[in-house]
C-alpha positions as CSV (number, residue, x, y, z in Angstrom):
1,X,20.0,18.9,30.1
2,X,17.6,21.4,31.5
3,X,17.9,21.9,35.6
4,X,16.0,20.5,37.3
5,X,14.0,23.4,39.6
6,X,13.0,24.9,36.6
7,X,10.7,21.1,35.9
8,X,9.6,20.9,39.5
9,X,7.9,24.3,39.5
10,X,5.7,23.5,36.0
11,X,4.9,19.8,37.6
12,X,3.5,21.5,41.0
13,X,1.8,24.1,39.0
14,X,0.0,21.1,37.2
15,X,-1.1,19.6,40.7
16,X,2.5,17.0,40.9
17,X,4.5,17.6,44.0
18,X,8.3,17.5,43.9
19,X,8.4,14.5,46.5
20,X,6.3,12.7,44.5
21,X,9.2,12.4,41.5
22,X,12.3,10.5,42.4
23,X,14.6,12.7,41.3
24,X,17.6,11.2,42.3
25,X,17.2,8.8,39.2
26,X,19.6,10.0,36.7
27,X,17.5,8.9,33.4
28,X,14.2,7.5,35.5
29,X,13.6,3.9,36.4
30,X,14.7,0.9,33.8
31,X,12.3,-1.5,35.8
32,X,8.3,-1.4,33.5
33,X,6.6,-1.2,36.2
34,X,8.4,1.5,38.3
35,X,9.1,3.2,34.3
36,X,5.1,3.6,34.5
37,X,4.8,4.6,37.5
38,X,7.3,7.5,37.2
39,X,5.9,8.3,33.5
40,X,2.3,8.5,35.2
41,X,3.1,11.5,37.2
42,X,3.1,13.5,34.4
43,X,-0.1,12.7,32.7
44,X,-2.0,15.1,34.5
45,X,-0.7,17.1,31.8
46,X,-2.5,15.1,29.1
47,X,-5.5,17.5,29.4
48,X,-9.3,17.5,27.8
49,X,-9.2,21.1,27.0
50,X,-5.9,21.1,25.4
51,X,-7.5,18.5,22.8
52,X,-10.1,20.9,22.4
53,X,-8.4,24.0,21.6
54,X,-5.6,22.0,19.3
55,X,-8.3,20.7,17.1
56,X,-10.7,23.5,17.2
57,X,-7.4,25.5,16.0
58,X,-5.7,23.4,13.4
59,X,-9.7,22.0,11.7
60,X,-10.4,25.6,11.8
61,X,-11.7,26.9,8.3
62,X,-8.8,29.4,8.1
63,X,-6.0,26.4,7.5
64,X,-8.5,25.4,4.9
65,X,-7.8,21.8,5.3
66,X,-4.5,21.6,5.5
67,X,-3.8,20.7,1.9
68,X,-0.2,19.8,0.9
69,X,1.7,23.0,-0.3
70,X,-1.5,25.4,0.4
71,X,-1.4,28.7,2.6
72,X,-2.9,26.7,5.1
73,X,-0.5,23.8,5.5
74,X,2.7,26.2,5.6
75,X,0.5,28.3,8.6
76,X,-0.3,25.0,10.0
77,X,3.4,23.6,10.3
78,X,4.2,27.6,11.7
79,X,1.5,26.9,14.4
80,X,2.6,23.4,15.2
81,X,6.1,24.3,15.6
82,X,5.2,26.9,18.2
83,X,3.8,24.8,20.3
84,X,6.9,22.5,20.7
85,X,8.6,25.4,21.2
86,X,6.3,26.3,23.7
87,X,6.9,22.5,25.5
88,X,10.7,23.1,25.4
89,X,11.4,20.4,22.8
90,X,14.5,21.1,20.9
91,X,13.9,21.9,16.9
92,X,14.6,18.6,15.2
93,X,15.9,19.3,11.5
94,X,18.8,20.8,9.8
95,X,17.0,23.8,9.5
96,X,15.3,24.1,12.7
97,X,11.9,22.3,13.0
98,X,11.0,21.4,9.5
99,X,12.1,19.3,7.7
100,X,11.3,20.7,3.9
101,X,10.6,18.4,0.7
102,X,9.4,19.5,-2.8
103,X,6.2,17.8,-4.0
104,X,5.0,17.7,-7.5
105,X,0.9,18.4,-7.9
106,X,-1.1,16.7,-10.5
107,X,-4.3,17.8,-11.5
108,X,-6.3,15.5,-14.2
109,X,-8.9,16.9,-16.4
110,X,-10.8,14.1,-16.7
111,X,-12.1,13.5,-20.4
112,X,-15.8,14.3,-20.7
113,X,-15.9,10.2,-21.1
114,X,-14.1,7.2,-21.2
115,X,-14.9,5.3,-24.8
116,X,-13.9,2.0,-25.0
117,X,-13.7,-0.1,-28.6
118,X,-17.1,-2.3,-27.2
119,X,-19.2,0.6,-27.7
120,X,-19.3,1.6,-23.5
121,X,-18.5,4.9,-22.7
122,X,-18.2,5.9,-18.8
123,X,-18.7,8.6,-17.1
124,X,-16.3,10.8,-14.8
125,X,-16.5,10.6,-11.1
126,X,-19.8,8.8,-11.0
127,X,-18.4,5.6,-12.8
128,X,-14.4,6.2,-13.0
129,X,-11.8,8.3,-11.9
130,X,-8.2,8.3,-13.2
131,X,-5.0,10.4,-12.6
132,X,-2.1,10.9,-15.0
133,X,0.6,8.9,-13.3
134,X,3.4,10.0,-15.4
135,X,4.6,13.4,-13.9
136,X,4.1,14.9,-17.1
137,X,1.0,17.1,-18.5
138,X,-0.1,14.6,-20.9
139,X,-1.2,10.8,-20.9
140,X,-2.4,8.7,-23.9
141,X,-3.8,5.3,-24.2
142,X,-3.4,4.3,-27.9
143,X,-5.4,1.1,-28.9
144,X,-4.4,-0.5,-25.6
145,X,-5.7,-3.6,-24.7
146,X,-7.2,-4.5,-21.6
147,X,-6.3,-7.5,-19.7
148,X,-7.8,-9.1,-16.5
149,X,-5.3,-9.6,-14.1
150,X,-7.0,-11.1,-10.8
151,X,-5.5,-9.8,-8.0
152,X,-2.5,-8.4,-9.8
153,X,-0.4,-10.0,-7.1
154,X,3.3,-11.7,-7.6
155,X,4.0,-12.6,-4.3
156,X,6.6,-15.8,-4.3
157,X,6.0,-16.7,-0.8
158,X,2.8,-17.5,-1.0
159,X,3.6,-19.2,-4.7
160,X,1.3,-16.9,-6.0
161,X,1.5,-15.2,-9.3
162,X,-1.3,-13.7,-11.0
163,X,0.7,-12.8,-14.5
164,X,2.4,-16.4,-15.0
165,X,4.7,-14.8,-17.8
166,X,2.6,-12.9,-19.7
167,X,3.8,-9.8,-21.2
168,X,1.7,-6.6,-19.8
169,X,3.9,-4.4,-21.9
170,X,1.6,-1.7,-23.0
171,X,-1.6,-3.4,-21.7
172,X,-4.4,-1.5,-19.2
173,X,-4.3,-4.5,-16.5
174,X,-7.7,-4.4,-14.5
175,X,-7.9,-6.0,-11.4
176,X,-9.6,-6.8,-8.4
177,X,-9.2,-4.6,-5.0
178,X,-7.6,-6.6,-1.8
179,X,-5.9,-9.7,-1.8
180,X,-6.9,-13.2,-1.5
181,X,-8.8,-13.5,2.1
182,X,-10.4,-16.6,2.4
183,X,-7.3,-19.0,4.0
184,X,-5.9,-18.2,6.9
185,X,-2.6,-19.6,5.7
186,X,-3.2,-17.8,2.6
187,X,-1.8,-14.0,2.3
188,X,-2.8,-13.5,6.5
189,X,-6.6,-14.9,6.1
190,X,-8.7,-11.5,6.3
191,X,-5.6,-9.6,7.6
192,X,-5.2,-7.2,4.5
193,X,-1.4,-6.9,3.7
194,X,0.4,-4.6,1.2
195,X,-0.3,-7.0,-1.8
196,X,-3.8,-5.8,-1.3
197,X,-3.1,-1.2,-1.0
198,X,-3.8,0.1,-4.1
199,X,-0.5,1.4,-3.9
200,X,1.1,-1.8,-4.4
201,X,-1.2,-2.9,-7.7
202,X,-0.1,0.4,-9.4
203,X,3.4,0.1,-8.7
204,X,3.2,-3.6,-9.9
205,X,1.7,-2.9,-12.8
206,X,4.3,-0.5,-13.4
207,X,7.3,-2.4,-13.3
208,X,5.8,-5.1,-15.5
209,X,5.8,-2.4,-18.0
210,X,2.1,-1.9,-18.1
211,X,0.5,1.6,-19.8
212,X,-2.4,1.5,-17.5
213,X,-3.8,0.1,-14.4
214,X,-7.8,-0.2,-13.3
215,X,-8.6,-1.2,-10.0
216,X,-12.2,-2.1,-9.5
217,X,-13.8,-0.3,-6.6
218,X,-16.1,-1.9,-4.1
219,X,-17.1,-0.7,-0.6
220,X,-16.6,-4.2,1.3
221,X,-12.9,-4.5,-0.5
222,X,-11.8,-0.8,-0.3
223,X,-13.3,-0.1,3.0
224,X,-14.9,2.7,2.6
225,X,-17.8,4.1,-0.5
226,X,-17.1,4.8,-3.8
227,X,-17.5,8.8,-3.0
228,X,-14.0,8.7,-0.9
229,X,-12.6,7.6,-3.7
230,X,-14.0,9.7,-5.7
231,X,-13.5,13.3,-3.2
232,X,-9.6,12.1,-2.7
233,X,-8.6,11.7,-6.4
234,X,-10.2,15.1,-7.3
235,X,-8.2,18.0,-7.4
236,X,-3.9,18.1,-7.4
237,X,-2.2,14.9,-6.3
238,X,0.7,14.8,-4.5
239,X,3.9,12.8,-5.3
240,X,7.7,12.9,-4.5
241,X,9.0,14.3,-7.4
242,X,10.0,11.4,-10.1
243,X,13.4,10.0,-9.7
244,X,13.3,7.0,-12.5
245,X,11.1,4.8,-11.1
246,X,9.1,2.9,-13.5
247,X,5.4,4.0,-14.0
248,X,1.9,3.5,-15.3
249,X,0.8,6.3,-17.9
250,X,-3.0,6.0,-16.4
251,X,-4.0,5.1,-13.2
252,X,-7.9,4.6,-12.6
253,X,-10.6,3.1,-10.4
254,X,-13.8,1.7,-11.7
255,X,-17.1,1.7,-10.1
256,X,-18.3,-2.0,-10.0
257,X,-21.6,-1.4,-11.4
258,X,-19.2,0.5,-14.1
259,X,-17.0,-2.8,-14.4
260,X,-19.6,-5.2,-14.4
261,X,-21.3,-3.7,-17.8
262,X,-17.3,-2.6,-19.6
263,X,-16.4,-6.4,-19.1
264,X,-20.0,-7.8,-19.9
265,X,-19.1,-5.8,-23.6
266,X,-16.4,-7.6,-24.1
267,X,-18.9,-11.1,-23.4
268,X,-17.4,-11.3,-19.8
269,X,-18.6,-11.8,-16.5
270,X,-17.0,-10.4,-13.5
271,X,-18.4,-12.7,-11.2
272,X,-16.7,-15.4,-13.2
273,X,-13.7,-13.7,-13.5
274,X,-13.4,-12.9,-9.5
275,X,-14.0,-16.8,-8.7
276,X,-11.3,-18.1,-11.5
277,X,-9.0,-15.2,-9.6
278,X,-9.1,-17.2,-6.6
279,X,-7.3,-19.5,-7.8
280,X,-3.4,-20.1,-8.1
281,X,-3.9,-21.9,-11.5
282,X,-5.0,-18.5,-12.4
283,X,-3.4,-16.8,-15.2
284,X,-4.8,-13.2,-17.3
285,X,-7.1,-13.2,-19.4
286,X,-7.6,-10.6,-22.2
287,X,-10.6,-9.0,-22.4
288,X,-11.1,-8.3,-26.2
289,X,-11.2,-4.7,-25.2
290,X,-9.2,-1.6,-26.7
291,X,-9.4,1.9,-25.4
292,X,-7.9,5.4,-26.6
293,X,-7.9,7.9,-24.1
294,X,-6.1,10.9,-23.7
295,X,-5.8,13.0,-20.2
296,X,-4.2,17.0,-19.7
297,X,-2.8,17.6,-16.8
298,X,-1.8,20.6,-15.0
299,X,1.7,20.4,-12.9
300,X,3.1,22.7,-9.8
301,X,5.8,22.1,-7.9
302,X,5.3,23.2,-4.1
303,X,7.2,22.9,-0.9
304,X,6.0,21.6,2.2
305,X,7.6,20.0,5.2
306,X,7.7,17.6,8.2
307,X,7.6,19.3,11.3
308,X,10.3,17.8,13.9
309,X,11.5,18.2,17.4
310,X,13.4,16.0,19.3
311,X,13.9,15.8,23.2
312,X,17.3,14.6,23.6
313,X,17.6,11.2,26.0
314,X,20.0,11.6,29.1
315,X,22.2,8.1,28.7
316,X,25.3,8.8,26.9
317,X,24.9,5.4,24.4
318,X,21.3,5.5,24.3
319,X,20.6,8.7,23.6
320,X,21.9,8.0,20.3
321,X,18.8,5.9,19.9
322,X,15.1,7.2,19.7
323,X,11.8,6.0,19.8
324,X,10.0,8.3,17.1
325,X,6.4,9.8,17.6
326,X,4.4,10.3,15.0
327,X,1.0,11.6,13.5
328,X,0.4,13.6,10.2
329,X,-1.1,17.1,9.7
330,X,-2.0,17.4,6.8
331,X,-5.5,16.6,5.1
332,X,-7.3,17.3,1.8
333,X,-7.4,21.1,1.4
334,X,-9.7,23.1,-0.3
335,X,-12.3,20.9,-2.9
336,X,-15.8,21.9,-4.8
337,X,-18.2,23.4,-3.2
338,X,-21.5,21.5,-3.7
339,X,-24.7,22.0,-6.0
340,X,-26.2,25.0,-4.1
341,X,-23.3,26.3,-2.4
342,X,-21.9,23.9,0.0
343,X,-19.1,23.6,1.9
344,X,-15.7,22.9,0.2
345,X,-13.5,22.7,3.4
346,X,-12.0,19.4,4.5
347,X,-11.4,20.4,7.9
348,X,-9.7,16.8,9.0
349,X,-10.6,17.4,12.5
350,X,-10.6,13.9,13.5
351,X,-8.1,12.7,10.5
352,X,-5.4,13.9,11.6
353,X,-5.4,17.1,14.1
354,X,-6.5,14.6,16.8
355,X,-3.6,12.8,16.2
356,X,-1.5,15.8,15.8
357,X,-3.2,17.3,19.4
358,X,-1.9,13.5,20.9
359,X,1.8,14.2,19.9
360,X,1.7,17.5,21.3
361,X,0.0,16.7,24.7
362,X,2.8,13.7,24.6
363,X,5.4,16.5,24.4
364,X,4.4,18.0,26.9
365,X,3.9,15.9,29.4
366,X,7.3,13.8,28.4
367,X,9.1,17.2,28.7
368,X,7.9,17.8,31.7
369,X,9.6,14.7,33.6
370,X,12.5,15.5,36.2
371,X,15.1,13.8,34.0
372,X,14.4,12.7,30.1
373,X,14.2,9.2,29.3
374,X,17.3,7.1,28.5
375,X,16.9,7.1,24.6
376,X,15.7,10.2,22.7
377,X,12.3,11.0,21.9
378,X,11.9,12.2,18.1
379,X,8.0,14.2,17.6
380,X,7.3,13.6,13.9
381,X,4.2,15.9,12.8
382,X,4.4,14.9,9.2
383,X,2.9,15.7,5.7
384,X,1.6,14.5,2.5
385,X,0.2,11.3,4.3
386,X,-3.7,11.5,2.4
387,X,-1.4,11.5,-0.7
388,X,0.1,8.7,0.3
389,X,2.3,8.4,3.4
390,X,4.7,11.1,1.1
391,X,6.0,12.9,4.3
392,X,6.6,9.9,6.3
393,X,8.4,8.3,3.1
394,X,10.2,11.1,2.8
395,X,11.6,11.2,6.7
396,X,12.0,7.6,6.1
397,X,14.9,7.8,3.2
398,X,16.5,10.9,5.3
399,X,15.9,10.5,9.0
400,X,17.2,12.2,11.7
401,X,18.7,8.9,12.8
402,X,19.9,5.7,11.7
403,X,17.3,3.0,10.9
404,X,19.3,1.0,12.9
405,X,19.2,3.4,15.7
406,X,15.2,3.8,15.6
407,X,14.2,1.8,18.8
408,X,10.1,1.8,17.9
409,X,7.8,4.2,16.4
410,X,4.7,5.1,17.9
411,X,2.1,6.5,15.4
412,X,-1.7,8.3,16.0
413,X,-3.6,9.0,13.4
414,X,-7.1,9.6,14.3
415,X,-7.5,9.9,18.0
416,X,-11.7,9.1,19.1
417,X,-14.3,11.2,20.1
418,X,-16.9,8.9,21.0
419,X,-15.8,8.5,24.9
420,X,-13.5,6.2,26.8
421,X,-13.0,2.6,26.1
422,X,-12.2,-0.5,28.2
423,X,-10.2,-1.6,25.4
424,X,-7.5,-0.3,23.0
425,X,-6.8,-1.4,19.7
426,X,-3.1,-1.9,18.8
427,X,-2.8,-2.0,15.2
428,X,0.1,-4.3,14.4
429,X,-0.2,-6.6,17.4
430,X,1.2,-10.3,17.0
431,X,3.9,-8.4,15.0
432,X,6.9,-7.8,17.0
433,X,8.2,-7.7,21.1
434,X,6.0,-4.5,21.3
435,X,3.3,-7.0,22.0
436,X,4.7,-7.0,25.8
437,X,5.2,-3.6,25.7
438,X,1.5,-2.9,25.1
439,X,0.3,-5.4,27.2
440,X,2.0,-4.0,30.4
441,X,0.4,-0.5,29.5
442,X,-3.0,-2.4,29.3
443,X,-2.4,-4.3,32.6
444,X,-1.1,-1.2,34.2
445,X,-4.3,0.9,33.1
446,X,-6.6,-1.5,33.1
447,X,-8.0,-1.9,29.4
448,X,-8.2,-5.0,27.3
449,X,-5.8,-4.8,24.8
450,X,-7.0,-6.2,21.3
451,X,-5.7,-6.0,17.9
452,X,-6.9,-4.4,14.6
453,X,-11.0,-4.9,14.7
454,X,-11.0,-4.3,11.2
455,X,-7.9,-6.7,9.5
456,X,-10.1,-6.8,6.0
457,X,-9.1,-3.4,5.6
458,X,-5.6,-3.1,6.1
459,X,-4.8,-0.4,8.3
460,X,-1.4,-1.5,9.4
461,X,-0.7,-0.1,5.6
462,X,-2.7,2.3,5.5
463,X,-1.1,5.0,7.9
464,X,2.7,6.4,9.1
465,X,3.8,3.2,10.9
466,X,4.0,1.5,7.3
467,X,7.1,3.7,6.0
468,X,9.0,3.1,9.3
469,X,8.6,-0.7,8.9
470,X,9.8,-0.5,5.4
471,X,13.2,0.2,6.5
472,X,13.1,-2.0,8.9
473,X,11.1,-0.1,12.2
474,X,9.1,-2.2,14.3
475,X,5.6,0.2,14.8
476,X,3.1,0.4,17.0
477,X,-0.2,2.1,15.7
478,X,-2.9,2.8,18.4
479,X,-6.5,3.2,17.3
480,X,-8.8,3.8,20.8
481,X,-11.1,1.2,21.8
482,X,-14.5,0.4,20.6
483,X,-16.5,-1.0,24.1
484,X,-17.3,2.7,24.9
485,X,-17.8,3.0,28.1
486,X,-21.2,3.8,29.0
487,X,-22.5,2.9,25.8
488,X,-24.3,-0.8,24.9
489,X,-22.4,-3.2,23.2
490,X,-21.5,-2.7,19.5
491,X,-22.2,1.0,20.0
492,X,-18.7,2.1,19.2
493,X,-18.1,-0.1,16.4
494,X,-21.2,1.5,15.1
495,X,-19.8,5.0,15.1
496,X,-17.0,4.2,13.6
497,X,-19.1,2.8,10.5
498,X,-21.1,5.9,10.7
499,X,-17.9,8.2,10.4
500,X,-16.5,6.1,7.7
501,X,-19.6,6.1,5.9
502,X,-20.5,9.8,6.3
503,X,-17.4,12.0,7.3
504,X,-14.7,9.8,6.2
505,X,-12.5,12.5,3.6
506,X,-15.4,14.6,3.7
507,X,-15.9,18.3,4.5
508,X,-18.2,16.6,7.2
509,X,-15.0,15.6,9.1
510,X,-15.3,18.6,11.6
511,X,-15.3,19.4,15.3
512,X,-19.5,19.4,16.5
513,X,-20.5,20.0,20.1
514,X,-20.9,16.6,20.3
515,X,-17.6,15.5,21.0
516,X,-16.3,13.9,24.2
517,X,-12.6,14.1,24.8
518,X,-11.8,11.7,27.5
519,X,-11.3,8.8,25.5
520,X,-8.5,10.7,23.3
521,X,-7.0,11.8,27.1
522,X,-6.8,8.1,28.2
523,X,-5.5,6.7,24.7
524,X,-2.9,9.6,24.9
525,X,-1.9,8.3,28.6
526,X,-1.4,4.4,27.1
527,X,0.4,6.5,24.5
528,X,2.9,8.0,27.1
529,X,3.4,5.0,28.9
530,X,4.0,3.1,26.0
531,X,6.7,5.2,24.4
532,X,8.3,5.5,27.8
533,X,8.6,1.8,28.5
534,X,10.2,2.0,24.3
535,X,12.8,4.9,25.4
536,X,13.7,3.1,29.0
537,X,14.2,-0.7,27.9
538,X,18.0,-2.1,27.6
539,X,17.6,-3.9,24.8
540,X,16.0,-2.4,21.2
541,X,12.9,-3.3,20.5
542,X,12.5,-6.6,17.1
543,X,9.8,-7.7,14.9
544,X,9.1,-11.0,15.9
545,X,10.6,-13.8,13.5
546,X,9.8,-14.8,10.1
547,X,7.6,-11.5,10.3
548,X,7.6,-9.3,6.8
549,X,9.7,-6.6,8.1
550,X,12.7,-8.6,10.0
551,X,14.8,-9.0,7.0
552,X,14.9,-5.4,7.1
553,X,15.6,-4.6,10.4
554,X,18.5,-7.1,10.2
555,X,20.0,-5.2,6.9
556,X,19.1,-1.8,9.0
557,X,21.7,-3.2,12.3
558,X,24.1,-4.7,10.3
559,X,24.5,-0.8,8.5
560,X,25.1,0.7,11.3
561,X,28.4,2.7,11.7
562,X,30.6,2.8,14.6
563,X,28.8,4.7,17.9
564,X,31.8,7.6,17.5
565,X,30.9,8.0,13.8
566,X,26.7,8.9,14.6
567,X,25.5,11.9,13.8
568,X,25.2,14.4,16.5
569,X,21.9,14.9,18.0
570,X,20.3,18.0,16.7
């Protein structure tokens, strides 16, 4: 435990007098309110121009967007762990503060077409896109026949199975984005759950032995336009390197003007086929279409890592348990320039080194208290997350401590730049008992505390939080507010549109003078307070019951080995 002085002197030096801190509490207050209270005192260390110069430094051209495995990732993760360092935060792997994996790149020469038996041919990037989704350097359609599959969803819950028996052994299934929305009782109403990621419909596919797997593409059921799709799946994807696992040979998106006239040539209509899918009676229907395809790929192997530091809690059973911190820092890389000469940077300055400047103003300032909290504080600046939540996963199946023993997890990943908000959006709310948590913070603050604004598009999947609740980790995902203060109603909403639209995965996504950077100090505050209230409470924190992720908390506590058995903290 560091002494005590040493912490006085930087808190005055940051405008908090000594007196001011009760330091005669050995681990701080237990209590929420006088937890807050004590937290607060360091906040002042939670500072506008530290946002500034994080994100001007990381969304910087010269980390070249922070692509998986690139120069500029490894000089990224350098940077990063430096500046825990530089807070006193302990490195947090086996081999000091990263955490390494191998990832496998894919890179897909799309076929100057896509011919189809019907007669349609589509075109690359404007009307498809497709990845070979075998780890290997080839992929081959041979006479495969496409079926309609709805949704693509078997989900016995809901009774709901779109494939009633059918053999999809060597088929190309093509299916519909999202899940069913239009019940509230129905798959969470509008509330987009993992039967509706793309993720899921590959993996599906997949283990029903399919060869291929279409999902059409439309902006109200994605979320975003047709070019994000397009910009993301150009260039190498990133994947854990293949262990077994069942997969797809081909895995592609349509366009749905591109959709609409490949089904109509097979004497379907996809508005017909969309309203049968809404149905449970609904079973596949094959499309009297056959396509040969063949797809090269090019394959690298590259290392990148999880960047980890851990302050180490101050009560001897608790600080065996930790509330982890987490936002990713990685982003797209290096892409095409544009007709003309255009940039080809994807700076990710709002996705993710916002996020990435939170964690490390949370450092900090957390760092910075007279004693550390009760449990320990894990700071999880992870990779591979635009490739799909890979470095997460990854810390997920090898943490740093027991599933059992992860008290919450506490996840930014965008952090706004539109201005302060009276409210904050808590992605995952109605989920688990961090619902109280949360809505102390908001009390204590004085912000509205809402959940997710946009539930159609399933962001509680769609980010870090997810992999932690996979194994069983209730999350907390915390996404600003959107009544800008200052602004007229339906402003903010409106920016966030106009981001999605325009800089969403683009090179766009940069930092402009016209960012304001008190909103991300105030959402970093409720951050602090809410991951102290986490580290301080007696009791571990649960997803509420019958929730989709309690059965796996309950298999994660009953693993747990004896307390003298734990691993050490690092």
């Amino acid at each position: 435990m560091r002494a005590l002085g040493v912490v006085a002197v930087g808190l005055m030096a940051a405008g908090c007098a000594q007196s001011d801190i009760k330091v005669g509490q050995a681990c701080g207050p237990v209590a929420p309110d006088e937890a807050m209270a004590y937290a607060d005192q360091v906040s002042t260390l939670i500072r506008e121009e530290d946002f500034r110069s994080i994100i001007a430094e990381l969304a910087g051209d010269a980390y070249e967007g922070r692509g998986p495995g690139s120069a500029g990732d490894a000089k990224a993760r350098e940077w990063i762990a430096a500046r825990l360092a530089e807070a006193n935060i302990a490195p947090g792997a086996d081999d000091g503060y990263q955490q390494r994996f191998e990832l496998v790149g894919v890179t897909t020469g799309l076929p100057g077409e896509w011919a189809f038996s019907t007669g349609v041919s589509l075109a690359p990037r404007t009307e498809f896109v497709a990845n070979v989704s075998n780890q290997t350097t080839r992929a081959s359609l041979s006479d495969a026949e496409l079926v309609f599959v709805g949704f693509g969803i078997q989900a016995p819950e809901y009774d709901w199975d779109d494939y009633k028996g059918m053999d999809m052994s060597g088929k190309v299934l093509v299916m519909l984005n999202n899940d069913p929305e239009w019940d509230p009782d129905l798959f969470a109403g509008q509330r987009r759950l993992y039967y509706g990621r793309w993720t899921y419909k590959y993996e599906i596919a997949a283990r029903l032995g399919a060869a291929g797997a279409i999902i059409i593409h439309t902006t109200p059921s994605a979320g975003y336009p047709w070019q994000v799709v397009a910009t993301s799946w150009t260039g190498p994807q990133y994947e854990l390197p293949f262990e077994g696992e069942p997969r797809v040979e081909v895995a592609a998106w349509l366009t749905e003007a591109a959709a609409v006239r490949l089904l109509a040539s097979g004497g379907h209509d996809l508005g017909e086929l969309a309203q049968a899918a809404r149905s449970r009676d609904f079973a596949p229907v094959p499309l009297g279409i056959r396509t040969r395809v063949e797809m090269q790929a090019g394959l690298k192997r590259v290392e990148t890592a999880n960047v980890l530091g851990v302050l180490e809690g101050c009560d001897e059973r608790l600080r065996h348990e930790a509330v982890v911190i987490t936002a990713h820092h990685d982003h797209l890389g290096k892409g095409i320039a544009f007709a003309g000469g255009g940039d080809a940077i994807y700076n990710g300055a709002f996705d993710n080194a916002t996020g990435v400047a939170a964690v490390l103003s949370l450092a900090k300032a957390l760092s910075a208290l007279p004693a550390p909290p009760r449990r320990s504080i894990v700071f999880a600046l992870v990779g591979a997350e635009e490739q799909g939540l890979i470095g997460s996963r990854y810390y997920a199946r090898h943490p740093t401590f027991h599933p059992g023993r992860m008290a919450a997890n506490v996840n930014f990943d965008g952090v706004g730049f539109w201005g302060e908000a009276r409210d904050m959006i808590f992605i995952g709310l109605g989920k688990s008992s961090l619902d109280e948590v949360a809505r102390r913070v908001a009390a204590h603050v004085g912000r509205t505390l809402l959940g997710d604004q946009f539930p159609d598009q399933g962001y509680y999947y769609r980010s870090d939080q997810f992999s932690f609740a996979r194994i069983g980790v209730p999350g907390i995902y915390l996404d600003g507010g959107v009544d800008i203060i200052g602004k007229p109603q339906g402003w903010g909403t409106q920016q966030i549109d106009l981001y999605t639209t325009r800089d969403y995965h683009q090179p766009s996504d940069e930092l402009t003078n016209h960012w304001v950077f008190d909103g991300m100090v105030a959402d970093t505050r409720f951050g602090l307070l809410t991951t102290y209230l986490i580290a301080q409470a007696n009791e571990m924190q649960s997803w509420n019951p019958g929730d989709e992720f309690a059965a796996a908390r309950a298999a994660a506590l009953s693993s747990l080995e004896a307390p003298e058995s734990t691993k050490p903290i690092p």
